[in-house]
C-alpha positions as CSV (number, residue, x, y, z in Angstrom):
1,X,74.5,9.0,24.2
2,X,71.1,8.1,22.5
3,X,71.5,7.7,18.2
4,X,69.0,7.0,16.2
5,X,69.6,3.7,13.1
6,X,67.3,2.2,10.2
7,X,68.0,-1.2,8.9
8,X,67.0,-4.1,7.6
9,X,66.3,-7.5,9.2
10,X,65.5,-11.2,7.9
11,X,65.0,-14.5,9.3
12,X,68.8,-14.4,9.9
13,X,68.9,-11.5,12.2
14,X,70.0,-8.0,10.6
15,X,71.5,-7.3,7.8
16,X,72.1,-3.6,7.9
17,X,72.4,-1.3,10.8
18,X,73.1,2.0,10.0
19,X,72.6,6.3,11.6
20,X,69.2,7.3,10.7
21,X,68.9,9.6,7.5
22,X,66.0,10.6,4.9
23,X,68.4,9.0,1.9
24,X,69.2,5.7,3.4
25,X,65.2,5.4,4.5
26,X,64.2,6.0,1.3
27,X,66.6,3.5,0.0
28,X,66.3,0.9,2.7
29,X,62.5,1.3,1.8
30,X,63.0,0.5,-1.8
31,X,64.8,-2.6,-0.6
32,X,61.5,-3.8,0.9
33,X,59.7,-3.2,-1.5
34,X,61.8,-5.0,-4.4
35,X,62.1,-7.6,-1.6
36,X,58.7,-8.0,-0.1
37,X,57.7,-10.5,2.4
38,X,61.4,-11.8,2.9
39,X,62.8,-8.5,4.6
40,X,61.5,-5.5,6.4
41,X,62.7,-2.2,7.3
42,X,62.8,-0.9,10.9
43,X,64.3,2.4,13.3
44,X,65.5,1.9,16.5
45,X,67.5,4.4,19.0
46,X,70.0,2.5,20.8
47,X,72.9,3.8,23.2
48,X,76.2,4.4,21.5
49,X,77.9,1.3,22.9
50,X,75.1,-1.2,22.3
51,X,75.4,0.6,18.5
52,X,79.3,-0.7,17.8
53,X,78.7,-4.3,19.9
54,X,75.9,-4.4,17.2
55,X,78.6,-3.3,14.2
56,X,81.2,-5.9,15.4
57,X,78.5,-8.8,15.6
58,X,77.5,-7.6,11.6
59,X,81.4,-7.5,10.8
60,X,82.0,-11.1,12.4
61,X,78.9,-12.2,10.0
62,X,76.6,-12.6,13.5
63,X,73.2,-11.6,12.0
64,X,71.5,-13.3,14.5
65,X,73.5,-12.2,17.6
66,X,73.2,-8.2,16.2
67,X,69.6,-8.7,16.1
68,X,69.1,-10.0,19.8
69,X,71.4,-6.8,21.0
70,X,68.9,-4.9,19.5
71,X,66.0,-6.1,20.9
72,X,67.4,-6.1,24.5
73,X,69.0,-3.0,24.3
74,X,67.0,-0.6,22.0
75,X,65.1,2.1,24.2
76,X,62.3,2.0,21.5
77,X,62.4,0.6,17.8
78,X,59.9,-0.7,15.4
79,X,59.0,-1.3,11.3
80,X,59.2,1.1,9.1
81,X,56.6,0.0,6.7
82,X,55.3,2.5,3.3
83,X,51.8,3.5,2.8
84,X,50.3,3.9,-0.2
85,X,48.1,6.9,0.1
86,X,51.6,8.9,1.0
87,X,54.7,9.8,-0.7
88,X,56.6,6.6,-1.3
89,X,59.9,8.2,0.4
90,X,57.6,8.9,3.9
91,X,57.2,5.6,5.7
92,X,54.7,5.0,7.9
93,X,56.5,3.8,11.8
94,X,54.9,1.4,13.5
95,X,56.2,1.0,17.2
96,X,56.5,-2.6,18.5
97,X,59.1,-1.7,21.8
C-alpha cells in the first residue's frame, strides 16, 4: 500500500521521515525556515515496505542510505518550500520525481 511522508533532508541524507500530516508540515516547515539554506523540507508517497527499510536505515544512523531508498523507490516526491504571499502553515510543493 501507497502512504504518504514529509521530512527533512541535508547534505547527509534524511533526517526525518515521517506519515504526512498538517501539524508535522507546519512544523517541519518552521524547521526550514529557522534553518535556511542548510535543510529543506520535502513529501514523498512511498510503498509501505520501502517506508520501514527507510525507518531501519534512520535507526542504524544511515542518513545517506535512507535518502537513496527514497529516491529509487518513491512513486513521486518533491520540496515542500513556503511562499510568502500565503499562509505560512500552506507550503507551496514543488514536484522534482
Amino acid at each position: 500500500m501507497l502512504q504518504a511522508y514529509v521530512g527533512i533532508v541535508s547534505r547527509q541524507g534524511l533526517e526525518i521521515f515521517t506519515p504526512e500530516n498538517p501539524q508535522t508540515v507546519r512544523f517541519l516547515s518552521r524547521r526550514v525556515q529557522r534553518e535556511a539554506g542548510r535543510v529543506a523540507c520535502f513529501w514523498s508517497v512511498v510503498p509501505d515496505d520501502t517506508a520501514r527499510q527507510i525507518h531501519a536505515a534512520l535507526r542504524q544512523g544511515r542518513g545517506g542510505e535512507a535518502l537513496a531508498l527514497l529516491q529509487h523507490q518513491a512513486r513521486d516526491y518533491g520540496f515542500l518550500q513556503p511562499c510568502d504571499d500565503i499562509e505560512p502553515s500552506a507550503p507551496e510543493i514543488r514536484v522534482n520525481g
